[in-house]
C-alpha positions, 0 to 999 in steps of 0.5 A: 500500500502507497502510505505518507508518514509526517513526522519522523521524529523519534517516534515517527521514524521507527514508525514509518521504518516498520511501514516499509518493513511491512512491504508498504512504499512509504513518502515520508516528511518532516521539517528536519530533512535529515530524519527524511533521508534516514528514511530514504536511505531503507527505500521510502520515497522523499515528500517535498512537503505534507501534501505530497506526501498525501499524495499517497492516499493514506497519510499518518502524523505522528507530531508534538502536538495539536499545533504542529498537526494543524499546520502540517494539515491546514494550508496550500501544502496542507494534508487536506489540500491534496488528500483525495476523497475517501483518502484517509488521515491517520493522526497517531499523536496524542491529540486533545479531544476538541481538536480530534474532533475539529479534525474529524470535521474538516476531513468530513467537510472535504469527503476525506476520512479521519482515523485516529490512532495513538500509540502506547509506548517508547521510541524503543518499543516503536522501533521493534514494532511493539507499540499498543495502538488505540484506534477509532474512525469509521468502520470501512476506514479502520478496515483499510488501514488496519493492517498499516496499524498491525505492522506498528504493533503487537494489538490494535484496540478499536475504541469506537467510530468516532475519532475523538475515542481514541484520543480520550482513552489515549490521554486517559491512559497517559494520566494513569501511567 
């Protein structure tokens, strides 16, 4: 499956590693070129910019925080300028539940659809594909992209169908660790 990966970070890059493990053609960005081209390196594809990058179809952040996910989403370079309809974001963040369901709605405003999708663990954890990943969205959406979610980790938990779901459980969870 074609997949775009925004945000290598220390979890995003392992991350997107086990994408192309998994035999899936990544297009990977991030601000920091360099994670890019660590990722290039293993065979991705280098994404000039978000939208490139969901260009693919599919597209995951994996970002600091709610403002770093909106300014890769929103804009001319913007996830929801180019992702076409029934393409399929996968925030991966841990994300607040406005702003996940602020998410949702712009997606649904465009014919796009919106998959949250937080992870438990440590870069060291995303690295060996061990993650917990908490899922919610639409059913035929989390059917398309689960097995994207399976190469991340050992379970995928699907919450509900409303993306906010995942984010609250996800922020519940970091509250109780």
């Amino acid at each position: 499956m074609d997949v775009g990966f925004v945000g290598l970070g220390n979890m995003g890059l392992p991350m997107a590693r086990n994408l192309l493990r998994a035999g899936h053609r990544v297009r990977g960005w991030n601000r920091d070129a360099s994670r890019v081209a660590e990722l290039v390196r293993e065979g991705a594809v280098r994404a000039s910019t978000p939208a490139e990058a969901a260009r693919a179809g599919v597209v995951f952040t994996m970002l600091a925080d709610d403002a770093a996910t909106l300014a890769v989403v929103e804009g001319p370079d913007g996830v929801l300028a180019v992702l076409p309809a029934g393409g399929i974001h996968v925030a991966a963040s841990t994300l607040g539940v406005p702003f996940s369901r602020r998410l949702a709605e712009l997606h649904r405003e465009r014919g796009q659809q919106y998959v949250a999708a937080p992870v438990f663990g440590r870069p060291a954890a995303a690295e060996q594909g061990e993650l917990r990943v908490v899922a919610a969205g639409p059913g035929e959406a989390i059917g398309r992209v689960r097995p994207l979610l399976e190469s991340l980790g050992t379970q995928v938990f699907v919450v509900g169908e409303e993306p906010y779901l995942a984010h609250a459980l996800k922020l519940a969870g970091n509250f109780v660790m």
